[in-house]
PLY file of the C-alpha trace (Angstrom):
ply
format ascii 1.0
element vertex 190
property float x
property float y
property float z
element edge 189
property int vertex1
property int vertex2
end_header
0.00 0.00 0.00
1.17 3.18 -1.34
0.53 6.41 1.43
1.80 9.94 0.65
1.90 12.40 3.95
1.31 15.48 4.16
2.56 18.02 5.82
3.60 21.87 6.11
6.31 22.21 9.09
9.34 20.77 10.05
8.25 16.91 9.30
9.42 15.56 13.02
6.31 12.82 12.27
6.71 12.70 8.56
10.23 11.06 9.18
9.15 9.07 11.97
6.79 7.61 9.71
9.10 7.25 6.63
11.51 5.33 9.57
8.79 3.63 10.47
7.48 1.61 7.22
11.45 1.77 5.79
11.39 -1.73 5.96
7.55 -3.16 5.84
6.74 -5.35 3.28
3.07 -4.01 3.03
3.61 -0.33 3.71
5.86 2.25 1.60
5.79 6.08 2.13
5.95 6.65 -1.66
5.11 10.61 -1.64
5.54 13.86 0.89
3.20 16.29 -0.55
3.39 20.14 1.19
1.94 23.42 0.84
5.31 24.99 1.95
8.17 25.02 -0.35
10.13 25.86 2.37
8.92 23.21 5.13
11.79 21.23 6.23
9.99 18.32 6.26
10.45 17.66 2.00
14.51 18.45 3.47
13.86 15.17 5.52
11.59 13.10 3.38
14.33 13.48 0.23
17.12 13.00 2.65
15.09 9.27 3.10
14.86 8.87 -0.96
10.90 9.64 -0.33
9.92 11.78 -3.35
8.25 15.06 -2.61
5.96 17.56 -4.25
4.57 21.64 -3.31
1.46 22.06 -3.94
-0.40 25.98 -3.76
-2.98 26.74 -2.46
-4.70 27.03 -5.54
-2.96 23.99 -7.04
-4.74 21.75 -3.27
-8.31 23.08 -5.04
-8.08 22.00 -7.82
-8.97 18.15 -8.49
-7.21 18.19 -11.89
-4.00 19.38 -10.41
-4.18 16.89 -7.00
-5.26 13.56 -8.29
-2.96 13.00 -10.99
0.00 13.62 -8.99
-1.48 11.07 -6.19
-2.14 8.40 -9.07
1.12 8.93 -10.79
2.57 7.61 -7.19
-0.31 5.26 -6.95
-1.40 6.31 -3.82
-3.80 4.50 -1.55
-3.67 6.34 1.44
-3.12 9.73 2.90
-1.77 11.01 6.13
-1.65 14.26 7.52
1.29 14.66 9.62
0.82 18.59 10.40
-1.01 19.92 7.31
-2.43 23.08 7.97
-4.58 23.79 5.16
-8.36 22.32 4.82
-8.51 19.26 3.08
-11.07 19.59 -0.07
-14.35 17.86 -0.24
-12.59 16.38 -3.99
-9.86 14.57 -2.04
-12.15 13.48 0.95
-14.70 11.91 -2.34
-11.54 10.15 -4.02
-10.14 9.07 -1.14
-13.11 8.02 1.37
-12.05 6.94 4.92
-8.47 6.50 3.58
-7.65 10.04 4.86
-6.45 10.26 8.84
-4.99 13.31 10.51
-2.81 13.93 13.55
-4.41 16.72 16.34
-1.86 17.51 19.29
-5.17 17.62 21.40
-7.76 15.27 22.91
-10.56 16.44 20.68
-13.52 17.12 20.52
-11.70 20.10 23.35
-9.51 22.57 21.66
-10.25 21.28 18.11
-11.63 23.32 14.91
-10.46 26.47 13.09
-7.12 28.01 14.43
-5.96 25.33 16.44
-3.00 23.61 15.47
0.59 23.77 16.86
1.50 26.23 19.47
-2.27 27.68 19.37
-3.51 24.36 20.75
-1.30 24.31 23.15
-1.59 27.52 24.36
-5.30 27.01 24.88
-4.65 24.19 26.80
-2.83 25.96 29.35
-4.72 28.72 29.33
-7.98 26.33 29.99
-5.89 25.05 33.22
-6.51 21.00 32.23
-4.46 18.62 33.99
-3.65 16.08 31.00
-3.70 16.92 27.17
-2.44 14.08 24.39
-3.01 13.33 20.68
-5.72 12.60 18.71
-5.56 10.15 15.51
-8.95 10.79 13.29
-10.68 10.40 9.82
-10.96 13.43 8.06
-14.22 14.65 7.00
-15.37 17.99 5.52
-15.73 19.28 9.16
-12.12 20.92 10.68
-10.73 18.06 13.43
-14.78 16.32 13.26
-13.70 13.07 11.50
-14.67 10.04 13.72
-11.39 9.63 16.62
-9.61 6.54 15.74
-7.13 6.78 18.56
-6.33 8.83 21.47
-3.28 9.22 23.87
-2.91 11.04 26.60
-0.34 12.50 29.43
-0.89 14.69 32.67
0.69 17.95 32.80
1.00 20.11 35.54
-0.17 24.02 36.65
3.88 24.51 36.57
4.17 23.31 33.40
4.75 25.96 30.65
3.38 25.94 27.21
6.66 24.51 25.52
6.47 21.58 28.47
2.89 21.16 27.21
3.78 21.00 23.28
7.06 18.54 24.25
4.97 16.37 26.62
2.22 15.86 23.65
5.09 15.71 21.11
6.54 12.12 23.16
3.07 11.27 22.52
3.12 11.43 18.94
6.01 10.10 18.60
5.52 7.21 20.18
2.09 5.92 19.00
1.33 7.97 15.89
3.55 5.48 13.75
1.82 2.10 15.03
-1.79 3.83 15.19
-1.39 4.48 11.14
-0.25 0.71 10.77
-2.88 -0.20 12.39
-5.63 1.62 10.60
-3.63 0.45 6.69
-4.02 -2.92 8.56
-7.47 -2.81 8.51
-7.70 -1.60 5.14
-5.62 -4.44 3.64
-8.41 -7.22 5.34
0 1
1 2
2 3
3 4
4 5
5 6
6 7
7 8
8 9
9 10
10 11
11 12
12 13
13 14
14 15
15 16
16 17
17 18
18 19
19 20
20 21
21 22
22 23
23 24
24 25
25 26
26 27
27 28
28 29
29 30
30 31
31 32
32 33
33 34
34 35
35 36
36 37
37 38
38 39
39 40
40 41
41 42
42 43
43 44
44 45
45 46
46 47
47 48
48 49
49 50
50 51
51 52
52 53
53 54
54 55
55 56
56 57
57 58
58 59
59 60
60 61
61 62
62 63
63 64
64 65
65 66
66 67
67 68
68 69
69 70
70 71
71 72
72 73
73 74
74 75
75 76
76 77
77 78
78 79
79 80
80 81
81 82
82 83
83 84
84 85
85 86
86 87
87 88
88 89
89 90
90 91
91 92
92 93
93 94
94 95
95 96
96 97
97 98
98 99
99 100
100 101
101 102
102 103
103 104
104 105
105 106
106 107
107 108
108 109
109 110
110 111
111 112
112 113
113 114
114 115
115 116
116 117
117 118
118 119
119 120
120 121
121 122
122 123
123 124
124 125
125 126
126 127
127 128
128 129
129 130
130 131
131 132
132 133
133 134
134 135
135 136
136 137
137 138
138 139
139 140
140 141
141 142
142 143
143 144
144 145
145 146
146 147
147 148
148 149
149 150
150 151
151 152
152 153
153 154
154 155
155 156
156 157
157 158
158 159
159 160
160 161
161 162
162 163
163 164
164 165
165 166
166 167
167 168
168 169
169 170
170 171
171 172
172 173
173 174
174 175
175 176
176 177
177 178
178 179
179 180
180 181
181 182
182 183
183 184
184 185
185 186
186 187
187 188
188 189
């Protein structure tokens, strides 16, 4: 099974998940797509001999731009590893429940428009919760509202500062985002 990830930062899961499937006999990371020409993560996926394309913003809306480059890779699967931009309903159509996205929260809290990265973790320690984690869901039309595949989570305390937060949750990801995507192409292969 062919998955391309997509991303728009610095790609700390994108190469965890390229490390990940390096060697599976069922699962190879055979595109990093990003909106960002200048996201570090295509520095880390080539680095790995994982091809890599940018796509605009106007190039992600348009079907006749998207598809071809995802069938010219024959790609099964996508994963959002710290994508930013909305997926289209054209991509969500093509590619139904074969889309899943990483959240550095325990949604449904501090999910939706605005919140990624340091903005969700902010809110979380702004909010004053004692644990905050990772969420693993299906992407739908609806920002963070796909059905939750997986969660982790991991106390944090009132002395804890928003970087302590954002590190804490980052373990988290690290740890379980890699076997929670196996898991799901498992399922998809039965």
């Amino acid at each position: 099974m062919n998955i391309a990830i997509f991303v728009s930062g610095g790609g700390t899961n994108c190469e965890n998940l390229i490390r990940y499937f390096e060697h599976s006999e069922t699962v190879k990371c055979a595109l990093v797509v990003s909106n960002k020409s200048d996201a570090y993560a295509l520095v880390r996926a080539e680095r790995l001999g994982v091809p890599t394309a940018v796509i605009t913003k106007v190039q992600l809306g348009n079907p006749s731009e998207v598809l071809p480059l995802l069938r010219e890779y024959g790609i099964d699967f996508i994963v959002l590893a710290g994508f930013l931009p909305l997926v289209p309903s054209y991509l969500i159509e093509a590619f139904p429940r074969k889309i899943i996205n990483l959240h550095p929260a325990l949604l449904p809290k501090f999910g939706g428009k605005g919140m990624w990265g340091h903005h969700v973790h902010e809110a979380v320690k702004a909010a004053g919760e004692t644990e905050t984690g990772m969420t693993v869901h299906y992407v739908t039309p609806v920002c963070d509202g796909g059905e939750i595949i997986a969660q982790f989570s991991t106390p944090i305390s009132p002395s804890d500062t928003v970087d302590d937060i954002a590190e804490k949750e980052h373990q988290l990801e690290m740890e379980h985002f890699p076997k929670v995507v196996e898991e799901v192409l498992n399922r998809q292969l039965d």
